[in-house]
N, CA, C and O of each residue as an XYZ file, in Angstrom:
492
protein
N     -94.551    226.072   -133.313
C     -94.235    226.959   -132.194
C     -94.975    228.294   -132.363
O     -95.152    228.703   -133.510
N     -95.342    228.881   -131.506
C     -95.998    229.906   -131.074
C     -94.892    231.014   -131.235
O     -93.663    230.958   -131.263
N     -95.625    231.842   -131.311
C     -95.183    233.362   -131.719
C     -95.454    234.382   -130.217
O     -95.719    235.584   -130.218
N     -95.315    233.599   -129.162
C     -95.721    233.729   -127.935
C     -94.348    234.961   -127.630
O     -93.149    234.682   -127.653
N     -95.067    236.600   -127.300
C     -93.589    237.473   -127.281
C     -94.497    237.701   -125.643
O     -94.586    238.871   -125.269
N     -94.982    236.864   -124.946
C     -94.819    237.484   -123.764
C     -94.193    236.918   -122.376
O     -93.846    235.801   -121.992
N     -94.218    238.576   -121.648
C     -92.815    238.476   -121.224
C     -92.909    238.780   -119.315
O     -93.037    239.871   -118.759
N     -92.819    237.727   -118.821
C     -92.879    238.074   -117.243
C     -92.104    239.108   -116.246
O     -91.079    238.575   -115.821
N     -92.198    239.764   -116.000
C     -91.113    240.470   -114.946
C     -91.518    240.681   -113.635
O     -92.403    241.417   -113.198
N     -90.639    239.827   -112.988
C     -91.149    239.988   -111.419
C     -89.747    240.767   -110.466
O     -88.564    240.433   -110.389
N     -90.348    241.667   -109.967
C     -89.189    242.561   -109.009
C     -90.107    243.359   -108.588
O     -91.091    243.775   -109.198
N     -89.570    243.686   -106.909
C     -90.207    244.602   -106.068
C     -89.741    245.973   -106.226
O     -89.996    246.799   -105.350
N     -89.136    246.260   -107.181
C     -89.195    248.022   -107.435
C     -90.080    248.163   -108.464
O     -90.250    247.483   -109.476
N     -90.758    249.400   -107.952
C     -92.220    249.764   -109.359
C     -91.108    250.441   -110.263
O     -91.528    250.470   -111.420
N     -89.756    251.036   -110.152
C     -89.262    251.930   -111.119
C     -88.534    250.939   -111.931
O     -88.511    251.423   -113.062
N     -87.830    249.623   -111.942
C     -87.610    248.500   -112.462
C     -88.825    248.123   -113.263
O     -88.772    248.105   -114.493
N     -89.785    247.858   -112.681
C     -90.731    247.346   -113.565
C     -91.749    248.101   -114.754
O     -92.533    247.818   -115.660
N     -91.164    249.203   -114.088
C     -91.339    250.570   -115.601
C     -90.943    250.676   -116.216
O     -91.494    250.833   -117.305
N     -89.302    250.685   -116.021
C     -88.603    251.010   -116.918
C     -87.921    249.578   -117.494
O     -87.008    249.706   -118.309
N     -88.229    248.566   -117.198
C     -87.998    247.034   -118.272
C     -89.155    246.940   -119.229
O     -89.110    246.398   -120.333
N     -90.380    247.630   -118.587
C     -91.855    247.343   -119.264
C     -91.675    248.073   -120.373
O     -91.730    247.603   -121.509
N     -91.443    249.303   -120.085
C     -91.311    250.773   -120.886
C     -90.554    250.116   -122.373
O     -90.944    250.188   -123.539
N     -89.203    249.399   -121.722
C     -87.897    248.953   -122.620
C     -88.609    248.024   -123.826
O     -88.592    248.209   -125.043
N     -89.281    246.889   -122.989
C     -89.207    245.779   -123.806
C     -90.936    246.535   -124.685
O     -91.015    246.267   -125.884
N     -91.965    247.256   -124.171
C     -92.729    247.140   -125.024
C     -92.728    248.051   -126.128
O     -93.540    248.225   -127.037
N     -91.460    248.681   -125.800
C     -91.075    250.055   -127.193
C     -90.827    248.886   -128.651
O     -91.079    249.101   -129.837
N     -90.263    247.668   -128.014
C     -89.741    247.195   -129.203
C     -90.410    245.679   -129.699
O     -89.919    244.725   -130.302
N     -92.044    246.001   -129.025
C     -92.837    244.973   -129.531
C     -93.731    243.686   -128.244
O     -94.711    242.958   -128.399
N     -92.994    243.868   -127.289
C     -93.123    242.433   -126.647
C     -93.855    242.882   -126.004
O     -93.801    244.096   -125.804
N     -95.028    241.950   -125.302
C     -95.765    241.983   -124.859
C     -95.419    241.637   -122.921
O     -95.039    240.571   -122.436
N     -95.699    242.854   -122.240
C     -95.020    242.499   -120.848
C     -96.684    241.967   -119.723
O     -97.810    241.793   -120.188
N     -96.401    241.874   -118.699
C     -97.003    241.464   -117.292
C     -95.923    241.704   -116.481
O     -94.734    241.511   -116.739
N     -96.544    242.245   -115.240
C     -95.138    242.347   -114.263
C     -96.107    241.716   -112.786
O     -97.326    241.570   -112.688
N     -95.021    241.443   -111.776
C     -95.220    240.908   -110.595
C     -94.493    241.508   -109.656
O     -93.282    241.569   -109.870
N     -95.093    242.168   -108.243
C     -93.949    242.509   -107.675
C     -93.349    241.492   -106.421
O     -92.575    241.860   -105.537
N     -93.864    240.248   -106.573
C     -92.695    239.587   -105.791
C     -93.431    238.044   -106.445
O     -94.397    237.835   -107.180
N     -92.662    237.359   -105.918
C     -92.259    236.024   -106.308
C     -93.760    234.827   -105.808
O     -93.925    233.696   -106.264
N     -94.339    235.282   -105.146
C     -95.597    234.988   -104.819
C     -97.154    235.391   -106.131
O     -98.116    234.768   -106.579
N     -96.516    236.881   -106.283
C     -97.011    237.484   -107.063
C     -96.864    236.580   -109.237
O     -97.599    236.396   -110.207
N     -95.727    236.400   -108.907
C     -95.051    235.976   -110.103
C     -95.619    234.544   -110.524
O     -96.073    234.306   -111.643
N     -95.534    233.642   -109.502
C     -95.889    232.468   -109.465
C     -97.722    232.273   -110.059
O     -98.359    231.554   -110.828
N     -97.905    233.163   -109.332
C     -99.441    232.982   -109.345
C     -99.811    233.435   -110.797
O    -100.802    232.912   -111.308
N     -98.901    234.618   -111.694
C     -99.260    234.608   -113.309
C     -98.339    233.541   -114.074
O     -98.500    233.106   -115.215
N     -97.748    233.361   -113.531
C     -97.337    231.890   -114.752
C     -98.086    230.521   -114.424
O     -97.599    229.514   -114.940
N     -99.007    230.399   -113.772
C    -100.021    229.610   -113.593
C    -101.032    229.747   -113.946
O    -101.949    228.926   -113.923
N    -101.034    231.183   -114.468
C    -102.595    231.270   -115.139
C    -102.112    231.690   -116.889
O    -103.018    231.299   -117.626
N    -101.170    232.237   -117.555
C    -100.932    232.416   -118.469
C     -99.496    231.723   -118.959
O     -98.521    231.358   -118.303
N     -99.809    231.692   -120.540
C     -98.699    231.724   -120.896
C     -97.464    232.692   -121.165
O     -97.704    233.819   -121.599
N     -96.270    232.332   -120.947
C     -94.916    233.550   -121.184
C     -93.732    232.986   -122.040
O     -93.207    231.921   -121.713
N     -93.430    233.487   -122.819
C     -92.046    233.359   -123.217
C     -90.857    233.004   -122.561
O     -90.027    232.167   -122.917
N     -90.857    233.824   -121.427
C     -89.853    234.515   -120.800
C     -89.986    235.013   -119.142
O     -90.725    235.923   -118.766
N     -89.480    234.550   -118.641
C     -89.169    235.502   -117.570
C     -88.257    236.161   -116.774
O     -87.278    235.415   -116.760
N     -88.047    237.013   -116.187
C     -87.156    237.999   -115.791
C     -87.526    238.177   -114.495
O     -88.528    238.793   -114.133
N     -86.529    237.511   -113.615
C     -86.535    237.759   -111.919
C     -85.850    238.112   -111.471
O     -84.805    237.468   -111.562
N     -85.816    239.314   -110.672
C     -84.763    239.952   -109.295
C     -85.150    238.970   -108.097
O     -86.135    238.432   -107.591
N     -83.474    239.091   -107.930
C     -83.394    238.064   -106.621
C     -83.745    237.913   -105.459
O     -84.107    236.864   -104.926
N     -83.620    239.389   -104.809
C     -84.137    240.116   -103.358
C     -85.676    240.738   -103.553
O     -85.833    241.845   -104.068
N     -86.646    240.032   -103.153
C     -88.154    240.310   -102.876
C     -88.609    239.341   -102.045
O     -88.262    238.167   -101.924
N     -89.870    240.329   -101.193
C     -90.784    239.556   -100.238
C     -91.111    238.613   -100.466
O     -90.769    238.145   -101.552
N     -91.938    237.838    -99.577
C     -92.446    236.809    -99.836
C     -92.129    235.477   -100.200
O     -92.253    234.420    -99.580
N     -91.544    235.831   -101.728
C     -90.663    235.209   -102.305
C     -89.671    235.227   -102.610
O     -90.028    235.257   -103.787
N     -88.465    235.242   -102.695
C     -86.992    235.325   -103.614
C     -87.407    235.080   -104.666
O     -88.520    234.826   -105.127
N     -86.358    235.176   -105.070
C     -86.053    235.086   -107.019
C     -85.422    233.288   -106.928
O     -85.685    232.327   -107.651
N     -84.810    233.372   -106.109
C     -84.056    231.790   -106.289
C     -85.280    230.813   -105.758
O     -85.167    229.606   -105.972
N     -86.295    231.249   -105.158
C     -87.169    230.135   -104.613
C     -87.867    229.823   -106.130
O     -88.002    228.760   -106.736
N     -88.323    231.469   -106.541
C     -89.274    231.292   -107.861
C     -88.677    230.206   -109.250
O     -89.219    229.477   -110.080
N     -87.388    230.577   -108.936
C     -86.457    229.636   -110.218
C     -86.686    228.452   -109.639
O     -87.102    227.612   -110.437
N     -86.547    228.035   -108.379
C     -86.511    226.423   -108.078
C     -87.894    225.725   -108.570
O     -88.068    224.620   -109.084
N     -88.941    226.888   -108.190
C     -90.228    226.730   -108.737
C     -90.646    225.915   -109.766
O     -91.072    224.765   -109.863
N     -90.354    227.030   -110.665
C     -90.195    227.045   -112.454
C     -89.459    226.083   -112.779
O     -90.135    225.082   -113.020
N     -87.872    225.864   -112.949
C     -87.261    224.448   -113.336
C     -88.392    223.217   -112.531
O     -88.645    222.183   -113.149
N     -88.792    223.377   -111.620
C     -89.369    222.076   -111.045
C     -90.811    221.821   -111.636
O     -91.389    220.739   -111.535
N     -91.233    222.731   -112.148
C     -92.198    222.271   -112.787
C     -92.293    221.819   -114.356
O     -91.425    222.130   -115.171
N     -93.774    220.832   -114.774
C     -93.143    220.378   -115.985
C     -93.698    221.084   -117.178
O     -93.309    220.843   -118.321
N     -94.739    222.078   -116.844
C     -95.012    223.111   -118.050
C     -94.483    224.038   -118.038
O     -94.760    224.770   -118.987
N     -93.756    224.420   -117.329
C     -92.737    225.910   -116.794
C     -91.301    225.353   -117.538
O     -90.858    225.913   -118.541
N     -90.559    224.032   -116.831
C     -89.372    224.339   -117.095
C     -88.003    224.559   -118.413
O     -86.780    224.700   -118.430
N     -88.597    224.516   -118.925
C     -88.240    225.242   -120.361
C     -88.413    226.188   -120.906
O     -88.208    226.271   -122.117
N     -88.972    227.488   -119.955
C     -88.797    228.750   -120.314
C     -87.931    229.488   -119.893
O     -87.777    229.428   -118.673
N     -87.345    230.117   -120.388
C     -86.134    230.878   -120.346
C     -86.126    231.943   -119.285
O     -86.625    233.033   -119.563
N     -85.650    231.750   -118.191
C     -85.394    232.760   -117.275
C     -83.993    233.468   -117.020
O     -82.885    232.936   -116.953
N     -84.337    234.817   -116.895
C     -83.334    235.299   -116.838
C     -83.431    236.452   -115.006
O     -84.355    237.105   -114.521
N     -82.468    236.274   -114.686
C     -82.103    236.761   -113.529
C     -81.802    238.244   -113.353
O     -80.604    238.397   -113.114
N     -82.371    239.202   -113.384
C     -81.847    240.707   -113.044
C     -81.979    241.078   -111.624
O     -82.956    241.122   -110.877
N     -80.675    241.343   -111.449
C     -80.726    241.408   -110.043
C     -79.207    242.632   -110.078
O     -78.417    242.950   -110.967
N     -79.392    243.083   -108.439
C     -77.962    243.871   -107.499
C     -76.908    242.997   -107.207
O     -75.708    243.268   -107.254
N     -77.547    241.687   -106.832
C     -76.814    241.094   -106.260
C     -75.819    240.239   -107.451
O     -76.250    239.228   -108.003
N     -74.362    240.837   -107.764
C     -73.602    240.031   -108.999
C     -72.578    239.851   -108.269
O     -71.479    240.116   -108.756
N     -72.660    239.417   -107.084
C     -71.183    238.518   -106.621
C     -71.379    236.958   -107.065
O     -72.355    236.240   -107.281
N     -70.450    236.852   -107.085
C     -69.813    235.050   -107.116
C     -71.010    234.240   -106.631
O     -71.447    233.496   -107.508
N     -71.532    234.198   -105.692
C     -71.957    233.206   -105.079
C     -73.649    233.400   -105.686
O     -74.390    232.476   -106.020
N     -73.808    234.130   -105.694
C     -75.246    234.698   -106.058
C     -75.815    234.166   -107.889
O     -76.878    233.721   -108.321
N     -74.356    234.537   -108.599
C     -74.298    234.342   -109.778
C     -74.088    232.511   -109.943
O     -74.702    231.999   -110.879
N     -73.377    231.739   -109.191
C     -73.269    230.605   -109.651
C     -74.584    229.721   -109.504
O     -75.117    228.878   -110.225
N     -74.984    230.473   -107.813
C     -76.380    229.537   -107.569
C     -77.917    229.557   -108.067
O     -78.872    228.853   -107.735
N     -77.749    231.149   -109.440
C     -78.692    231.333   -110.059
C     -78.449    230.486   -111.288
O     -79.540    230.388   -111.851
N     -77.439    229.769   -112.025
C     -76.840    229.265   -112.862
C     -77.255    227.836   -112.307
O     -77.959    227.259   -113.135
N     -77.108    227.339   -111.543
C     -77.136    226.056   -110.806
C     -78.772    225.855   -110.932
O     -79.359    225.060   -111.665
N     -79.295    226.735   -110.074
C     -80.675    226.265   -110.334
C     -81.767    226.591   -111.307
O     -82.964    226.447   -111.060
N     -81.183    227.118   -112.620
C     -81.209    226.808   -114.076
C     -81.572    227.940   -114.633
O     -82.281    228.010   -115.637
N     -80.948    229.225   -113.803
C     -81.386    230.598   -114.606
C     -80.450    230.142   -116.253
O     -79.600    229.269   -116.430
N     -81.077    231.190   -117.285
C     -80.469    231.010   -118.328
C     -79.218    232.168   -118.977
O     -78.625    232.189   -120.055
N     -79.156    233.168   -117.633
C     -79.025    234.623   -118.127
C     -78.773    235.175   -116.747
O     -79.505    234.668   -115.898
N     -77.675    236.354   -116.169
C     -77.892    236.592   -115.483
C     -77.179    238.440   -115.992
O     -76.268    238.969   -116.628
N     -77.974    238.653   -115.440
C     -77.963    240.945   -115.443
C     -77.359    241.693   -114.201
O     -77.878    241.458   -113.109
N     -76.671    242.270   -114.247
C     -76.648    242.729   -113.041
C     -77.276    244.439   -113.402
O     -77.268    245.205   -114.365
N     -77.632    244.436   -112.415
C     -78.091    246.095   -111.746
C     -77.089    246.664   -111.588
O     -76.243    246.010   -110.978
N     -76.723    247.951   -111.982
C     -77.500    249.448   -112.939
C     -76.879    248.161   -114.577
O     -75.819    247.556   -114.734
N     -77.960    248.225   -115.332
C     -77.805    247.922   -117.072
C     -78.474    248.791   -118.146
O     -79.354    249.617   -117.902
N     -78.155    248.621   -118.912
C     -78.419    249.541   -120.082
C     -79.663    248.900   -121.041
O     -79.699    247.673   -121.126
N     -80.505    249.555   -121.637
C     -81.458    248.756   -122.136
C     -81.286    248.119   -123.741
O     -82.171    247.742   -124.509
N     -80.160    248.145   -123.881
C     -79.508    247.366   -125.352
C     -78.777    245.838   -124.651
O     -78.675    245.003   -125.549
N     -78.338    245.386   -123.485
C     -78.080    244.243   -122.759
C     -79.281    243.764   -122.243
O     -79.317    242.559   -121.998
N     -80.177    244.370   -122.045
C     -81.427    243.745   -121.681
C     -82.241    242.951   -122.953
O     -82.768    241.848   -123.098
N     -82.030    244.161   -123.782
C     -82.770    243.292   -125.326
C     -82.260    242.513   -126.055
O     -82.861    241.913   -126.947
N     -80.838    242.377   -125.736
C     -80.057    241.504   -126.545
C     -80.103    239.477   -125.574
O     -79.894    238.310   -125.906
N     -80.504    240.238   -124.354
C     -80.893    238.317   -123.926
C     -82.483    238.184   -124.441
O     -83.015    237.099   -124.680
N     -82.942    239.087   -124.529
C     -84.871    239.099   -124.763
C     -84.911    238.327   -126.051
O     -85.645    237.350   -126.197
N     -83.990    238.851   -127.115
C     -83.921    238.592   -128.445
C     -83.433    236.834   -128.830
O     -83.844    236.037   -129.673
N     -82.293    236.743   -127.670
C     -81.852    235.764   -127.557
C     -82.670    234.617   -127.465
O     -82.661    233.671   -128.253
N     -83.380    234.749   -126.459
C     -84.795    233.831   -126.154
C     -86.207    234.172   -126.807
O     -87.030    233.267   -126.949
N     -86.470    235.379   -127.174
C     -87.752    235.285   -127.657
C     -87.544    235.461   -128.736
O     -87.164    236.603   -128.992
N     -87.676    234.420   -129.994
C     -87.869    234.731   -131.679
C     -89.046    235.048   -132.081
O     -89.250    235.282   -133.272
């Protein structure tokens, strides 16, 4: 196994994707970001990732289309996605679970819950 610490983040806020980038590369990992799900798709087709990290609400694409994506494919679906998103009601949370997020965050989080699923999945 690969020593592979990199790390996808796709969400349509640039201040999200600063401040997860900011988070995760203080403590080593190697990031790429996407700002929507179109965007996202198109770098996990050209590189490899550890990990990825999708908000649910973006253009183009959703976050739940990109997960249906990823589980459906057969070099993708065994990477660990994790869901950061606003949206942490019930329904939002089960159907990111269902269609095989591994992790789900809700918005406003602290950047010690963020590193503790990163850690979880990326050794």
């Amino acid at each position: 196994m690969t020593k592979n610490k990199n790390i996808l983040i796709v969400d349509d806020s640039a201040t999200i994707r600063k401040f997860v980038s900011f988070t995760l590369r203080f403590k080593g990992y190697d990031v790429i970001t996407a700002s929507d799900g179109v965007e996202g798709w198109d770098k996990l087709q050209k590189e490899d990732f550890a990990m990825a990290i999708i908000d649910i609400l973006m253009p183009k694409m959703d976050g739940f289309e990109l997960l249906t994506k990823i589980k459906g494919d057969a070099k993708l679906k065994n990477m660990p996605s994790v869901i950061l998103t606003t949206e942490g009601d019930k329904e939002s949370i089960e159907k990111g679970i269902k269609l095989g997020a591994d992790s789900f965050i809700v918005k406003p989080f602290q950047p010690p819950q963020l590193l503790a699923k990163v850690k979880e999945y990326v050794k």
